[in-house]
C-alpha positions in Angstrom: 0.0 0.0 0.0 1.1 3.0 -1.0 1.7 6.0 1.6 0.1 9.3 1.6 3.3 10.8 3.3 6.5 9.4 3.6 10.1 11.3 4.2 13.4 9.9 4.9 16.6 11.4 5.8 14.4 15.0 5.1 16.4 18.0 6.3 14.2 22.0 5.9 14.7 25.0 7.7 14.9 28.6 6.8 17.8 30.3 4.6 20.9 28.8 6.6 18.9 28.0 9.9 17.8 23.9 9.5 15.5 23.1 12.1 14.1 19.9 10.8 17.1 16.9 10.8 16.7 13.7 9.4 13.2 13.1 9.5 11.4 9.9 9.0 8.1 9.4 9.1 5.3 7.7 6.8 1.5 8.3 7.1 -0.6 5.1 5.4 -4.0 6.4 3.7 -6.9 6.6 6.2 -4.6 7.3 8.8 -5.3 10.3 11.7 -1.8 11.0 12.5 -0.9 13.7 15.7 2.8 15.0 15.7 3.3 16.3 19.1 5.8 18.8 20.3 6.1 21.5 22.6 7.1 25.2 20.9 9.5 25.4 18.9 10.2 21.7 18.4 9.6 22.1 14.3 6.0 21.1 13.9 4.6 23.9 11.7 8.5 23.8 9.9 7.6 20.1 9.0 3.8 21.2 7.9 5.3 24.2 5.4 7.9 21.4 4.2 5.3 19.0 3.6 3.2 22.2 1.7 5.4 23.1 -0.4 6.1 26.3 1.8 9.5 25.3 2.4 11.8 23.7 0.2 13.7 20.5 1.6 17.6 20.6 1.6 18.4 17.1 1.9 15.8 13.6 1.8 13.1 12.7 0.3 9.7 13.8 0.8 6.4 11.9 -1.2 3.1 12.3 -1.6 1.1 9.6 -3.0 4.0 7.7 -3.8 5.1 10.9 -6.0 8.4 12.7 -5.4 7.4 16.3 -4.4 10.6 18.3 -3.0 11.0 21.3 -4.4 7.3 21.4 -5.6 5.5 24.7 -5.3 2.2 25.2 -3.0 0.0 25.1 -5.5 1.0 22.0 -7.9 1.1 20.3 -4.2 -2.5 21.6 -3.1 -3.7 20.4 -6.7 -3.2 16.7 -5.7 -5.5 16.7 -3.0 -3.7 18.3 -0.1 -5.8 20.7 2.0 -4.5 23.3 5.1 -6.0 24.5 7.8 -3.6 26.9 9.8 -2.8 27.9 13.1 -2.4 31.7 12.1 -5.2 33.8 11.1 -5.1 33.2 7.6 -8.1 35.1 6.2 -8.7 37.9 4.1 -10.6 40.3 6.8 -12.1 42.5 4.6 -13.9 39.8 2.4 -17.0 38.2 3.7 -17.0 34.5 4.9 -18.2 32.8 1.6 -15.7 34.6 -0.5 -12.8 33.2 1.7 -14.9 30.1 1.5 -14.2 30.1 -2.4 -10.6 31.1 -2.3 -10.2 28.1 -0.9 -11.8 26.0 -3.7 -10.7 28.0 -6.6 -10.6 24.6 -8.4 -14.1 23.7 -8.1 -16.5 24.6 -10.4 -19.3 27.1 -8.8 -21.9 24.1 -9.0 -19.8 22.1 -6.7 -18.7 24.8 -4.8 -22.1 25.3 -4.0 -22.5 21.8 -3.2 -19.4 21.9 -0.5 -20.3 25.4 0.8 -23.8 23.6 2.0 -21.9 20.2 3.1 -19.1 22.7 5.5 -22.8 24.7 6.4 -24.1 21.3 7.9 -21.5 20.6 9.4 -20.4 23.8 11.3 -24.6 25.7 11.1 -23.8 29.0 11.9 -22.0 29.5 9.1 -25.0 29.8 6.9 -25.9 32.7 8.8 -22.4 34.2 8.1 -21.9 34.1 4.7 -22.0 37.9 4.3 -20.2 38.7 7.0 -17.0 39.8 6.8 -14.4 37.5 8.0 -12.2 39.9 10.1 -15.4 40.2 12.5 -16.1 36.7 13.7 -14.7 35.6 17.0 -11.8 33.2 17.6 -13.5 30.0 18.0 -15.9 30.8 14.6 -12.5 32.0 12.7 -11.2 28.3 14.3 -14.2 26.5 12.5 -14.4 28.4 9.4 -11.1 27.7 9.0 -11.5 23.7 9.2 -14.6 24.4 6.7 -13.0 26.1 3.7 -10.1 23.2 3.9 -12.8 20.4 4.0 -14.8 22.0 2.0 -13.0 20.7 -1.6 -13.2 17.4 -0.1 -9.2 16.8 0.3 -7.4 13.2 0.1 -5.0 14.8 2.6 -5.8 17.1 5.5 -3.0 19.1 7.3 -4.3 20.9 10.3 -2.3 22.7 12.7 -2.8 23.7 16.0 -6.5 24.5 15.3 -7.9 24.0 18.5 -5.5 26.5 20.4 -7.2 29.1 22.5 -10.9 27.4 21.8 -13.6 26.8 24.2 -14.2 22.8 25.0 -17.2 23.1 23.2 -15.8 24.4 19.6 -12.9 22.0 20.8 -15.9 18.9 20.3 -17.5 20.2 17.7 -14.4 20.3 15.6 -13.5 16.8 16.8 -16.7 15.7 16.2 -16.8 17.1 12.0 -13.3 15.6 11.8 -13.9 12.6 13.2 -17.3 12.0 11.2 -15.5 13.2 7.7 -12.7 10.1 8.5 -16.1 8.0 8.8 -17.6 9.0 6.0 -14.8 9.2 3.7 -11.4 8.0 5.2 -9.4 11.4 4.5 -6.1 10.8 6.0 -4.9 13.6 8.1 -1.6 15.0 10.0 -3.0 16.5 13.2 0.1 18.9 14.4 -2.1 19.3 18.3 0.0 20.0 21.7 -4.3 19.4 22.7 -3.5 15.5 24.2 -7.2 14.8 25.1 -8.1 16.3 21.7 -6.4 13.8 19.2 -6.6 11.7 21.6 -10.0 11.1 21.4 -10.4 10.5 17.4 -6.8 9.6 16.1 -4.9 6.3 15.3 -1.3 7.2 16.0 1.1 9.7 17.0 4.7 10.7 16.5 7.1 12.4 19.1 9.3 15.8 17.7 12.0 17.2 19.7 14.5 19.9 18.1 13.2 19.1 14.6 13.5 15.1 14.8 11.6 12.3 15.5 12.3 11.2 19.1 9.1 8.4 18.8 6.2 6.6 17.1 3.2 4.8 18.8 -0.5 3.9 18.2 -3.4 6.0 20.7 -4.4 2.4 21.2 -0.9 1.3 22.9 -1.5 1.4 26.7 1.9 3.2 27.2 0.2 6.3 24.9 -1.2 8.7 26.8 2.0 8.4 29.7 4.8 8.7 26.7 3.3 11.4 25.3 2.9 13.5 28.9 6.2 13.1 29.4 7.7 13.8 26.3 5.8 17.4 26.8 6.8 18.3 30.6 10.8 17.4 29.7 
């Protein structure tokens, strides 16, 4: 079977600064994957990498069994690779459906339509926001929108990071609860970058350990040593 991620030996970073060494990790289709990491440990470095963001300096990075280092954003997004950021990454002064459809530029406005009222009924209150401007929703509708527009194109690959950060337990469920019900429905594979333990606890199938941009572990949410090894790779 064919991974939807795999890098080996992969070295990134920024100009002269490498922050991520020697990675290897691979990510099977259907899987929910969690990297976990405290601040500064090269999460969102690895997620940029992976996007296209960031060009790799050294290994291997594939998607779909296809060798994309050095690809740009877009020719990545365009095989099926959606993200959902942990920066505000909106244009404020446009209204919630037209940052909806920047993020499905692809689709055709029939089935854009069609997604827009599949995100709507997933996260309601955004059919009451579609002319609002973005800039003016709170954190936690910002933090669901955001899930939305990359859902909304129905991705093969979903990279979300740190999404939940700074969200009230009950947009903290309900965004669990869309995720885990689009991996039902459809078995999207996705790379959950979360330091929120309970959170991908709850809905994922394994995890990997980063520590100063390498891979310090690898385990299954299902392993009864889990929850311990991942609580103490965080306090050290």
């Amino acid at each position: 079977m064919t991974a939807v991620l795999s890098c080996d030996h992969l070295h990134a970073g920024y100009s002269e600064a490498e922050v991520l060494s020697d990675v290897r990790l691979d990510i099977a289709p259907a899987d929910i994957y969690a990297l976990i990491g405290k601040n500064g440990a090269g999460k969102t470095t690895f997620a940029l990498t992976v996007l296209g963001v960031l060009c790799p300096s050294a290994g291997q990075l594939r998607l779909f069994g296809e060798d994309v280092a050095g690809w740009p954003p877009h020719r990545i997004a365009s095989t099926g690779v959606a993200f959902a950021p942990q920066e505000n990454a909106f244009f404020q002064d446009l209204t919630v459906d037209e940052n909806l459809r920047l993020g499905s530029l692809s689709l055709s406005r029939q089935a854009f339509q069609q997604g827009r009222d599949r995100v709507v009924a997933m996260f309601p209150f955004i059919g009451e926001r579609l002319r609002q401007k973005a800039g003016t929703l709170s954190g936690g509708e910002q933090a669901m929108v955001k899930v939305a527009r990359a859902l909304l194109p129905k991705p093969r690959f979903l990279v979300l990071d740190e999404v939940t950060e700074g969200l009230q337990p009950l947009i903290v469920n309900r965004v669990r609860d869309v995720l885990a019900r689009e991996h039902s429905d459809r078995q999207i594979t996705m790379l959950i970058i979360e330091q929120n333990v309970e959170f991908v606890a709850s809905f994922a199938t394994r995890y990997g350990l980063m520590d100063r941009g390498q891979m310090s572990g690898e385990g299954r949410f299902a392993d009864q040593d889990a929850l311990p090894r991942i609580t103490k790779h965080l306090s050290i």
